[in-house]
C-alpha positions as CSV (number, residue, x, y, z in Angstrom):
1,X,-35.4,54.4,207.3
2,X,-32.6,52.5,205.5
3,X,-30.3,50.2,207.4
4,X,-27.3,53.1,206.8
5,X,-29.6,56.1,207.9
6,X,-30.1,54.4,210.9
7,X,-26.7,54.0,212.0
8,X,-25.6,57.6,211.0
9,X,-28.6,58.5,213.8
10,X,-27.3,56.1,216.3
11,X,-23.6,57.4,215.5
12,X,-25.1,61.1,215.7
13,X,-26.8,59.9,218.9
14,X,-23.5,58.8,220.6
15,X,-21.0,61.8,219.5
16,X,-23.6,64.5,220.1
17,X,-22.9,64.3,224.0
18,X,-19.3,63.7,223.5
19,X,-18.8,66.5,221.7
20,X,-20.7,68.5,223.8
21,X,-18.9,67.6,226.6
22,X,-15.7,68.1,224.8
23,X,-16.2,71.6,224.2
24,X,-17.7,72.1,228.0
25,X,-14.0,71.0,229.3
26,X,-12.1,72.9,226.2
27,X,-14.2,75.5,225.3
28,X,-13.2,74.5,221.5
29,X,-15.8,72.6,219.2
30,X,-15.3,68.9,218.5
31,X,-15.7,69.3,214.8
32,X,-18.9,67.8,214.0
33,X,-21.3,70.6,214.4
34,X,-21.8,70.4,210.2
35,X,-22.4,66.8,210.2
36,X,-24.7,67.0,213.4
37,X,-26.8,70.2,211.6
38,X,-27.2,68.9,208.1
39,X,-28.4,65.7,209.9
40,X,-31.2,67.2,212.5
41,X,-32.2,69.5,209.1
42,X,-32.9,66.8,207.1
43,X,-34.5,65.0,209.6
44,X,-36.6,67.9,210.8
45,X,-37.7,69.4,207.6
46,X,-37.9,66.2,205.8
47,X,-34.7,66.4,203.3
48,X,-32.6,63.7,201.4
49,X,-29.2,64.2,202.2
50,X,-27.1,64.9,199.1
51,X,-24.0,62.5,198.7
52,X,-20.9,63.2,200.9
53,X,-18.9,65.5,198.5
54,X,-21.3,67.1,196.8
55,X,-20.5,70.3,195.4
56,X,-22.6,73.4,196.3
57,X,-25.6,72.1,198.4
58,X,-26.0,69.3,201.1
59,X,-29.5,68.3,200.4
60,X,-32.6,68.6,198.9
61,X,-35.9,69.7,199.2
62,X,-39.0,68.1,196.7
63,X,-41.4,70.7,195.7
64,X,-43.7,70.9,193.4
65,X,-41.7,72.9,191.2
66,X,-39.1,70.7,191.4
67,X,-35.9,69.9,193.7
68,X,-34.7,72.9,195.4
69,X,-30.9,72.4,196.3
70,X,-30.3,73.3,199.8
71,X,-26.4,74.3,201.4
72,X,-26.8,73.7,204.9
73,X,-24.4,76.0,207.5
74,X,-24.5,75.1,211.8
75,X,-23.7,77.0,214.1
76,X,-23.4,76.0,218.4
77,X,-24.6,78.7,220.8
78,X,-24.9,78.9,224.0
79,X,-25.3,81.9,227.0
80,X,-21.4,82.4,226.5
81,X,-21.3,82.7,222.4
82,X,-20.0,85.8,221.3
83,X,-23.2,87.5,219.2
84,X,-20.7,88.1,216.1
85,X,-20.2,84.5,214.7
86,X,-20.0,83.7,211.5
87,X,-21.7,81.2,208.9
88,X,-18.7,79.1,207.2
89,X,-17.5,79.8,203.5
90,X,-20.6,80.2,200.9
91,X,-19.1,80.3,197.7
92,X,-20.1,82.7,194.5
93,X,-21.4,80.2,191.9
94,X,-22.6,77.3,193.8
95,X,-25.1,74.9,192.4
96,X,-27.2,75.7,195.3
97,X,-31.0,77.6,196.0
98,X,-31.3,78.3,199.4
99,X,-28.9,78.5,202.2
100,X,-30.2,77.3,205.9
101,X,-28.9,78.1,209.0
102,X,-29.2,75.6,212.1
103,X,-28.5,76.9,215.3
104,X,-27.6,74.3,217.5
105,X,-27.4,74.2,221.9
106,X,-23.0,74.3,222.2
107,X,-24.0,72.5,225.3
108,X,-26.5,69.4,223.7
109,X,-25.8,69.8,220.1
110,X,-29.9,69.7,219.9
111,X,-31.6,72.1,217.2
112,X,-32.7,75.4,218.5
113,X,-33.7,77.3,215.7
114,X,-33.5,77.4,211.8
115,X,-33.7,79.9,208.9
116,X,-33.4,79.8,205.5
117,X,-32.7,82.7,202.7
118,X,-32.6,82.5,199.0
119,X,-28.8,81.7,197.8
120,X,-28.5,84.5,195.6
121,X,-29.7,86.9,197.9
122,X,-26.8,86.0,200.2
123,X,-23.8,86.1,197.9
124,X,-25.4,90.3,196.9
125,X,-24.8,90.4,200.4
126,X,-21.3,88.9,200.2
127,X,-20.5,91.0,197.3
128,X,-21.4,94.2,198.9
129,X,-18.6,96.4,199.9
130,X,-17.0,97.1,203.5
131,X,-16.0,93.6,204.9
132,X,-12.9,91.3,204.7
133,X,-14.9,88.9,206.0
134,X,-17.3,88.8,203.8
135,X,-15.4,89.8,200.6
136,X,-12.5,87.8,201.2
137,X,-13.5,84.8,203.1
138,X,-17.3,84.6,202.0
139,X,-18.7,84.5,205.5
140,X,-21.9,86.6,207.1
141,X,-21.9,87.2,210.5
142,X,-25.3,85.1,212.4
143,X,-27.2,88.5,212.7
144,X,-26.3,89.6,209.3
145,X,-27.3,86.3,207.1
146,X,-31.0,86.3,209.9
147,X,-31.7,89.4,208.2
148,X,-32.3,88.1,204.8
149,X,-33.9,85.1,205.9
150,X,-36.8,84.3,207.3
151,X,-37.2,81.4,210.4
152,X,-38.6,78.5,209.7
153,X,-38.2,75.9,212.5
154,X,-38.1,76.7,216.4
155,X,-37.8,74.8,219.2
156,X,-40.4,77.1,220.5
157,X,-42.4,78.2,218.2
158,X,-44.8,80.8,218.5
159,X,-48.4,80.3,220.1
160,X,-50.9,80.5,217.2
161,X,-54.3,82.4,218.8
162,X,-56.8,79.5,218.8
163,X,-59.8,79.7,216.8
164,X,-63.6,79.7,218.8
């Protein structure tokens, strides 16, 4: 790990309970659950980062196919989140592959779950008709964009049945 990469974990580290803590007291997010889920992604599914700014995707994923461009949305639960959140703006034309979803503790900011769906599959879902939301704004609701993806890191994941 690179001198910078290092300190962007030990800042992470440090604003991860602060922020937590912040919305315990408020009941309003601090503002860093993007920077917090792109991080923990990359770090748990072994992505490079792209560079702050970069238009249509937030990292990337080597494959032997070649790089897959990856737009990364977060989300903070908790026992008192209201099921219909939404994902933040994805936008019709992105350079971008796969969109991935990190659901993160509102009350630790730690990972609890992450899924992925194929980019263009989620803007047919954006274009189809019946919701300002999703017209308009370009958001899915949580349940809606889980239903065209499939999970791919849990906290928990399932028991695999040993082999004898």
């Amino acid at each position: 790990m690179n001198k910078d990469a290092k300190r962007v974990e030990e800042i992470l580290a440090a604003v991860k309970p602060l922020a937590a803590e912040y919305y315990r007291l408020t009941n309003k997010p601090l503002g860093v659950t993007g920077e917090v889920a792109e991080y923990v992604a990359a770090q748990k599914l072994g992505l490079t980062l792209a560079p702050p700014r970069t238009s249509g995707y937030d990292a990337i994923r080597k494959t032997p196919l070649g790089d897959e461009r990856i737009q990364i949305k977060g989300r903070a639960f908790g026992e008192t989140s209201t099921p219909s959140q939404r994902l933040g703006s994805i936008k019709p034309g992105a350079a971008c592959d796969t969109v991935l979803l990190v659901i993160l503790d509102n009350a630790t900011l730690e990972p609890t779950g992450m899924w992925e769906a194929p980019y263009p599959k989620v803007i047919a879902k954006l274009a189809e008709p019946g919701s300002t939301a999703r017209n308009v704004r370009g958001s899915l609701s949580i349940s809606a964009f889980k239903q065209l993806a499939r999970p791919i890191w849990s906290v928990n994941p399932p028991k695999t049945p040993s082999v004898r």
